[in-house]
C-alpha positions in Angstrom: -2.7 -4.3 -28.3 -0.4 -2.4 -25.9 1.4 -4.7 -23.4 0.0 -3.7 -20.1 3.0 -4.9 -18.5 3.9 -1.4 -19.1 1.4 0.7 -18.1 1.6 3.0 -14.5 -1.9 3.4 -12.7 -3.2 6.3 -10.8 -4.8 5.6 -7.0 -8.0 5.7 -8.4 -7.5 3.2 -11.5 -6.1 0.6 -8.4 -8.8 1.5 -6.4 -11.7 0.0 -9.1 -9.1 -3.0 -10.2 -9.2 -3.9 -6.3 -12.6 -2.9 -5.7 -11.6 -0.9 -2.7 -11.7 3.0 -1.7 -9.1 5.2 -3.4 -8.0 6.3 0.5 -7.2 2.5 1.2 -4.9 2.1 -2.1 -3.3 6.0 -0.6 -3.0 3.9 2.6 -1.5 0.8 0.8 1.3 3.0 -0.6 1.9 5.3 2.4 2.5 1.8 4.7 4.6 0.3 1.7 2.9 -2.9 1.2 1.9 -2.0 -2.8 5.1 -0.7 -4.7 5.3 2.4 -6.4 6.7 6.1 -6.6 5.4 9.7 -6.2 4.8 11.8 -9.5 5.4 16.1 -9.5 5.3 18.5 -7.2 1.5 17.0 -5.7 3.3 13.6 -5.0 0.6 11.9 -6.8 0.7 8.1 -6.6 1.8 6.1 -9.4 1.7 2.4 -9.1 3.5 0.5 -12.4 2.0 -3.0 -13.1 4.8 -5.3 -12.2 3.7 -3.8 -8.3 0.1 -4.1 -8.6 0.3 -7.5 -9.3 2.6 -8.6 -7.0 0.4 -6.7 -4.4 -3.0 -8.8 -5.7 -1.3 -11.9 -6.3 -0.1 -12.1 -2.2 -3.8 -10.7 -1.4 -5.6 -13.4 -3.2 -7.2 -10.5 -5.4 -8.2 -11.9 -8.7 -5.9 -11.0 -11.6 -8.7 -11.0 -14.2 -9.7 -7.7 -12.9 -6.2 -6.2 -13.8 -5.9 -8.4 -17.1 -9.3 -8.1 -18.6 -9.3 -8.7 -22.0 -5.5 -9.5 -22.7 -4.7 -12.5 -23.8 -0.8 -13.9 -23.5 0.4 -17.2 -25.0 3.7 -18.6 -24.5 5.2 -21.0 -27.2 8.1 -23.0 -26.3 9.6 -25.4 -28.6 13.5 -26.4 -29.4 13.0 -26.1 -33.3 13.3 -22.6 -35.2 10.2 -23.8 -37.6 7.5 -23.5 -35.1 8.6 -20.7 -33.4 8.3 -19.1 -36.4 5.3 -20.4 -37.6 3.2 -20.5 -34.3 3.5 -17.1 -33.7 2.9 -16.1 -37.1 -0.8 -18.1 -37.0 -1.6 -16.9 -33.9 -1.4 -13.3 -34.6 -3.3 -13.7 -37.4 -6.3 -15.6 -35.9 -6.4 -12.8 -33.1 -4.9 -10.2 -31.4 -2.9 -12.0 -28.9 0.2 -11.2 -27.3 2.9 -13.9 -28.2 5.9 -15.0 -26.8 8.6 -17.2 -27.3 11.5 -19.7 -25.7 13.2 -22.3 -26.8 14.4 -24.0 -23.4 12.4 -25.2 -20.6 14.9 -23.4 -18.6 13.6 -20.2 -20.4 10.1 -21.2 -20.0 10.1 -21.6 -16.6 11.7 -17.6 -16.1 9.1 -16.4 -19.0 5.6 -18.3 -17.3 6.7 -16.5 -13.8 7.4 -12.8 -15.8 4.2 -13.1 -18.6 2.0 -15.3 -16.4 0.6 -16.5 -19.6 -3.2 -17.7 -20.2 -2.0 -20.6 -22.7 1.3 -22.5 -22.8 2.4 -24.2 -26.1 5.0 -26.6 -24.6 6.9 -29.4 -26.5 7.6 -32.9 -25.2 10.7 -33.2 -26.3 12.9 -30.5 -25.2 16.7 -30.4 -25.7 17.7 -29.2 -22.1 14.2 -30.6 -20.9 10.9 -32.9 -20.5 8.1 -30.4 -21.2 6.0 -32.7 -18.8 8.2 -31.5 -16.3 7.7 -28.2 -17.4 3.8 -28.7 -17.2 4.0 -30.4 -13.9 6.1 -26.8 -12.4 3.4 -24.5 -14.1 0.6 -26.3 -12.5 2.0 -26.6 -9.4 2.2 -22.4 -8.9 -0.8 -20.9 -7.6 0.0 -18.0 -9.6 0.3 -19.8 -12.9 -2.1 -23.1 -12.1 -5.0 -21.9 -14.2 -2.7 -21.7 -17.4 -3.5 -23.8 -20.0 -1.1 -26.0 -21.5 -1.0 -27.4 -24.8 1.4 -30.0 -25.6 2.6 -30.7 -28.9 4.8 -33.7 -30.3 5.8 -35.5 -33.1 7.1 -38.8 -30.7 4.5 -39.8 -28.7 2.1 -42.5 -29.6 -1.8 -42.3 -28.5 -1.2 -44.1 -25.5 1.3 -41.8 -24.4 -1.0 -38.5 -25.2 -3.7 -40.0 -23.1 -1.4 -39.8 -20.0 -1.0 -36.4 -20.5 -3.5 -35.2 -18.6 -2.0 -36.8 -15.5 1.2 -34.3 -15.4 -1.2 -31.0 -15.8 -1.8 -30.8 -19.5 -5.0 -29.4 -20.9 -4.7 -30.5 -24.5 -2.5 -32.1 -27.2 -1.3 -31.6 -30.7 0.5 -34.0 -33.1 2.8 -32.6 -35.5 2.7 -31.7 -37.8 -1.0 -29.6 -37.6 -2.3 -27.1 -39.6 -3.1 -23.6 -39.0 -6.7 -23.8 -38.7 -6.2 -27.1 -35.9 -4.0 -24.7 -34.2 -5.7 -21.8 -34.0 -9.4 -23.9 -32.8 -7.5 -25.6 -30.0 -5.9 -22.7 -28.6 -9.6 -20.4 -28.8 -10.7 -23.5 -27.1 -8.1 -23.1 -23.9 -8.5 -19.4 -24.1 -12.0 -19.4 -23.7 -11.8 -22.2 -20.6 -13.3 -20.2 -17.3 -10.4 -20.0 -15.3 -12.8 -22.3 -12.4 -13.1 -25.1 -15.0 -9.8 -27.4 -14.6 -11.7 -30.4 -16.4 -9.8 -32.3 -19.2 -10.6 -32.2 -22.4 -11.8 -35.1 -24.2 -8.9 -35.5 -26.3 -6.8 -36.5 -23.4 -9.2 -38.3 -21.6 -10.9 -40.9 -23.2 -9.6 -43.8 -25.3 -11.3 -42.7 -28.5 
């Protein structure tokens, strides 16, 4: 799937995304309040992503319309293994866009760029609590229907049930195989983005 962080839209393309006239997208551009630049000798509008979003994101426009069908995970963990094999699963289960970091420092500057639908955060990372981390994405309006799924090797039951109180949707012990994996993370992806309830997992004292 093409990252449509790259793609340039006409007037009319922004028009249907926004649900509004392609003269009131024109009128956007001409007063400056959506970004973009002027294409030939017609000065037809272009309008990259990075703009458009920025421009529905401040007008409370839902992003779904502009990110139908995409579907971005983020996996941030400290050790070389699962970066490797995380991504590797996931693009095999399913044609999702898959990124990487292995600092919470980097997380945080990849969640605000890739605004991504699931997080794969670990605990325990070495510049960084990921429940920190967790707490910062679910605290952004532009990022608090994320899904996060934490993964750990170091915390006890007791511990994952607290989870849910610093933002976290699910939770994984490691090690896990491919197939758990793969089911939590259709789980989180197929979450309406209205429906912030907890999963059992972290919820109850089973």
């Amino acid at each position: 799937m093409a990252d449509i962080r790259n793609k340039v839209f006409t007037s009319g393309e922004v028009a249907a995304i926004c649900g509004v006239s392609p003269d009131t997208v024109s009128r956007w551009f001409d007063l400056g309040q959506i970004e973009g630049y002027r294409l030939g000798p017609g000065g037809d509008r272009r309008i990259p992503y990075p703009g458009l979003r920025k421009f529905m994101v401040s007008h409370g426009i839902p992003l779904d319309r502009l990110e139908q069908g995409e579907k971005r995970i983020l996996v941030v963990d400290d050790d070389p293994y699962y970066l490797d094999i995380i991504p590797a699963a996931l693009a095999h289960a399913s044609d999702y866009i898959v990124s990487v970091a292995s600092t919470g420092f980097d997380a945080g500057a990849q969640v605000v760029d890739k605004n991504p639908h699931v997080l794969i955060l670990d605990i325990h990372l070495s510049d960084m609590d990921g429940r920190m981390v967790c707490e910062r994405v679910k605290s952004r309006d532009e990022t608090k229907s994320t899904r996060v799924l934490a993964i750990s090797g170091y915390i006890d039951d007791d511990e994952a049930k607290l989870l849910s109180d610093y933002g976290f949707d699910d939770y994984l012990k490691k090690p896990f195989s491919v197939t758990e994996l793969t089911e939590r993370v259709a789980e989180l992806i197929d979450m309406p983005d209205g429906d912030l309830s907890r999963p059992k997992r972290l919820s109850t004292a089973d």
